[in-house]
N, C-alpha and C positions, 0 to 999 in steps of 0.2 A: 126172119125179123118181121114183126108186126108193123101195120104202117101209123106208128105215131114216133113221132121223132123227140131226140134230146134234146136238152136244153146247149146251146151253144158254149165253148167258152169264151169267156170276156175277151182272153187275146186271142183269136181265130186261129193265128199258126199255129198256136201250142199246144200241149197235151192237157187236158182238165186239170184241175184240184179241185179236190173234194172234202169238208170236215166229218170225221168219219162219226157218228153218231155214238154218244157216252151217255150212260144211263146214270144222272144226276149231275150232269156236266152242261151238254148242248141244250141246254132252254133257251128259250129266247133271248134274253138278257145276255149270256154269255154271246150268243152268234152274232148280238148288238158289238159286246164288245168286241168280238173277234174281229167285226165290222168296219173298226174305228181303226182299225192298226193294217187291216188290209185282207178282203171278204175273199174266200175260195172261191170258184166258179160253182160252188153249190153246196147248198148242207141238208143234212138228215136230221129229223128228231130223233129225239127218245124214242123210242118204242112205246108204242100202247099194248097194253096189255089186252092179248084177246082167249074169252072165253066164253061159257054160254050166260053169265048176265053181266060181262061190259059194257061199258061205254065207253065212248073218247073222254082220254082224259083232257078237262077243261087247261088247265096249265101244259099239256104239252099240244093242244091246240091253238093257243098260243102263238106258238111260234110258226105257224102257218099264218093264223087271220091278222096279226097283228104285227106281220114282220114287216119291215123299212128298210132292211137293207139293199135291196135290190139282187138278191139272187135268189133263183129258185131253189125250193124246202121238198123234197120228197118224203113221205109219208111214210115212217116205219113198224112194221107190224111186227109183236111176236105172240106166238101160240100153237095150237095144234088140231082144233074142232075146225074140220073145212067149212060145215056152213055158218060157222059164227066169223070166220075168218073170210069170208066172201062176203058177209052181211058187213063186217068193220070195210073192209075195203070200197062196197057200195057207197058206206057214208062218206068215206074221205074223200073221193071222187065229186061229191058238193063240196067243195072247198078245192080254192085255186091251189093245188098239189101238183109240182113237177111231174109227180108219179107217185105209186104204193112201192117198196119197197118189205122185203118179206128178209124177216130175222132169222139166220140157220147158222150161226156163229157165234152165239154169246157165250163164254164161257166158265162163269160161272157155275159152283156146284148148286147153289140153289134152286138154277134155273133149268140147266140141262137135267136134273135129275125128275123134272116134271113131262120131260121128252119136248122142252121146247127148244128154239135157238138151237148152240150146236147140239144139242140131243136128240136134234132132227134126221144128222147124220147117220145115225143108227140103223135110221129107217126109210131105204131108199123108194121103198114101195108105196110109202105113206107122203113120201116127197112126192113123188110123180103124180100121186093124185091130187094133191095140195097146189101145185102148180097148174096144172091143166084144168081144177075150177077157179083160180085165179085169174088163168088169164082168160076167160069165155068170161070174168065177170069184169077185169080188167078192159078196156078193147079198144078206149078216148086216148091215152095217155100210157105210156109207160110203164113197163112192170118191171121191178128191178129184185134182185137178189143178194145178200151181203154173206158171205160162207167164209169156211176154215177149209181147209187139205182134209178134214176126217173128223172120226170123233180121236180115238187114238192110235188110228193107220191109216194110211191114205187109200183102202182096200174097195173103198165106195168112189173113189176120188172119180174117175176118169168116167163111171155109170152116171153119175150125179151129173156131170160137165154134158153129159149126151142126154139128160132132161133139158137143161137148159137152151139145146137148141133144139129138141123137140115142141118143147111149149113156147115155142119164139120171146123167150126172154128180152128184156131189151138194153139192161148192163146188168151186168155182175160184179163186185166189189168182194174181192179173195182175200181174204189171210191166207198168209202162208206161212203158216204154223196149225197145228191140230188143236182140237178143241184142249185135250188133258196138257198139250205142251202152256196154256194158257199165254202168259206174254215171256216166257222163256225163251231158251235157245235159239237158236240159227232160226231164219226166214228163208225159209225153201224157195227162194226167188227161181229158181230153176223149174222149179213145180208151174209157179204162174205164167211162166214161159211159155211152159207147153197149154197151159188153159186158151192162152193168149188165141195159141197156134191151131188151138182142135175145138171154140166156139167159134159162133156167128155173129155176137155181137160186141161191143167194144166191154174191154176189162180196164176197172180200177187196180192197181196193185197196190197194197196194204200190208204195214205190219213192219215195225220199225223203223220208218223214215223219220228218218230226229235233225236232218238238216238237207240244206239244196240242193248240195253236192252229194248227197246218198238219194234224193230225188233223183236227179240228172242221170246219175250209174241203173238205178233200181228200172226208170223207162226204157236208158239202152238194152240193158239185160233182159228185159221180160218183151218188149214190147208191148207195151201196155197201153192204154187211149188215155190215161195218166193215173196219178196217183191219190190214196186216201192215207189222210196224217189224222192221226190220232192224239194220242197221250201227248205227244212233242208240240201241238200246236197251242197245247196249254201253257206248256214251258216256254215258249216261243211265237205268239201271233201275229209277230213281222215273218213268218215261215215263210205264206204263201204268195209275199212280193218277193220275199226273197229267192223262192225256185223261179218266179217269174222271171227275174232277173237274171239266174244263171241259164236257164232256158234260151234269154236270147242273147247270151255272152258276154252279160254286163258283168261291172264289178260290183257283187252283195256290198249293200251299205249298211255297216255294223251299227247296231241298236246301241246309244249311251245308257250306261247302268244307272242314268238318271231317269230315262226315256221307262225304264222297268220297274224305277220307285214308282211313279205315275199310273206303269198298269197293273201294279199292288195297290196302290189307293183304291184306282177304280173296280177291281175287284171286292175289296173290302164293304165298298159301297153298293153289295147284294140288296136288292128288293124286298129281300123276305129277313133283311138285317134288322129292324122295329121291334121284329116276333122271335126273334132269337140270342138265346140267353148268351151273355159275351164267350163264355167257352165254348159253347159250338160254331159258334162267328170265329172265334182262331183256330178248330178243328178246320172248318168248312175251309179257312183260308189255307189252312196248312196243305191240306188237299192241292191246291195250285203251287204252294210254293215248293213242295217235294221234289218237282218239275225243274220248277225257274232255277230252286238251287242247283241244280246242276251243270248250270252254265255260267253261274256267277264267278266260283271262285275254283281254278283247279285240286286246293290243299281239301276241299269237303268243309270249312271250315262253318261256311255259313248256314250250311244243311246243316249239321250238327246242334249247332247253336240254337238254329231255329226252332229246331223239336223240344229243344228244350222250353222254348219261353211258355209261361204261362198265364201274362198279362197282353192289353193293347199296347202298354206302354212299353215293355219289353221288347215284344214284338219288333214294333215301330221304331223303338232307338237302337236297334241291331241293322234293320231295312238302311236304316240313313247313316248306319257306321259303315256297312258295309258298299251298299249304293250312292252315295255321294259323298264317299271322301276322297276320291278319286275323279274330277269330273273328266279326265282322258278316257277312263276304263270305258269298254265295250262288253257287251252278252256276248257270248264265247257263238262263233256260229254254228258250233253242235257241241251237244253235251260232253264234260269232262268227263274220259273216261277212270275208271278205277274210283271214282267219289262215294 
């Protein structure tokens, strides 16, 4: 373990949260909002793209220079040229950054087929170099790693785990799923188990956590220094009080489905909503509500619906038939299954 330390969590007993880094999701503005409903103990950017004539990207720097929330932003890289990738890292290192964070998990085909992200996995020789000028260029601050179990076997799995404490990493953040399983199937939580058991440094466990109570299970089962919520925190960004609160035996306080008209509003009201023509403004919003619907109504009803609307005013008078005609109704505290 290198000697530069993490960032603490807010509640000191408990085990981290973390918002797991979404490429057209976590900008700034979203972590604002995530912010207002109740902030992870830390968040990731986008990723910048690294190769030999990048830069940082201005908009996902952003969310480093410009953030308010009060929790610390780790810096996430993805690419594969080590000296461009130790020169991006350099840079971010001027800017108040928790840490660099190094992308080996993305799974997309567009991106892994350039060998970056989890395409990395392929190549565990080219890891171990990637990592060990990382971290001699890393040395103030924190080097972190966000990975899959494999690219599509876990055949590199446990080699991979034994760079990371050879290049004194200083957290890893696991899917437990393989790159080709993408967001499919079973989460090998048994896998992170052992990652848990055979690094040096503290593990996020990732990949599937859609509610507090699969929080709660997914830390005893792995043992893990806590967890990374993804796709669910979009659906849900009362999550991360709400594991708070099962963490320390409270009883979760159900979100009113009028509480989730408000953070559809506030959604809609995007930054870059001026410059964008009204049907990508309801694609873009559709993107969150894919999510949200699935906690709204157990029949699928409103998912359904919603895909279909093609105006704001559709949209919106669907939001308030289904969200406020009810003001009893609660957000389901984990997604309906079979919707």
């Amino acid at each position: 373990m290198s000697q530069v330390f993490l960032p603490q969590s807010q509640q000191k007993d408990l085990p981290f949260t973390a918002l797991a880094p979404m490429q057209d999701v976590t900008n700034l503005w979203f972590m604002k909002v995530v912010a207002h409903y109740g902030s992870p103990d830390y968040f990731f950017t986008e990723y910048f793209r690294v190769n030999d004539t990048s830069r940082l990207n201005r908009s996902i720097l952003a969310a480093i220079t410009e953030n308010d929330t009060g929790r610390p932003v780790f810096a996430q890289m993805i690419g594969e040229s080590i000296p461009d990738l130790v020169r991006t890292a350099k840079e971010l290192c001027n800017y108040n950054i928790a840490g660099v964070d190094l992308n080996m998990g993305c799974p997309a085909p567009r991106v892994y087929r350039k060998n970056v992200g989890g395409g990395l996995l392929l190549s565990p020789e080219k890891v171990d170099r990637i990592l060990g000028e990382l971290r001699f260029a890393v040395n103030d601050r924190p080097l972190t790693v966000k990975m899959r179990l494999g690219f599509e076997n876990t055949d590199n799995f446990y080699k991979i785990l034994d760079m990371i404490n050879r290049h004194n990493i200083d957290l890893l953040s696991l899917h437990g799923r393989t790159v080709k399983d993408m967001y499919h199937g079973a989460v090998k939580y048994d896998l992170i188990a052992k990652a848990v058991k055979r690094v040096d440094c503290p593990v996020l466990a990732n990949g599937n956590i859609h509610s507090a109570t699969t929080a709660v299970e997914v830390l005893s089962q792995t043992g893990a220094a806590g967890v990374m919520v993804g796709r669910w925190a979009i659906g849900n960004p009362w999550l991360f009080n709400q594991i708070r609160q099962a963490l320390r035996f409270e009883t979760i306080t159900p979100v009113p489905l009028v509480e989730v008209r408000n953070y559809i509003d506030r959604l809609w009201q995007t930054p870059i909503a001026a410059t964008m023509p009204v049907r990508s403004r309801l694609g873009y919003l559709k993107m969150f509500l894919n999510y949200i619907a699935l906690s709204v109504d157990a029949e699928g009803h409103f998912l359904r619906l919603m895909r279909q609307t093609s105006t704001e005013v559709e949209m919106f008078s669907l939001c308030d038939r289904f969200l406020l005609g009810d003001l009893t109704k609660t957000l389901a505290l984990a997604p309906y299954s079979g919707v």
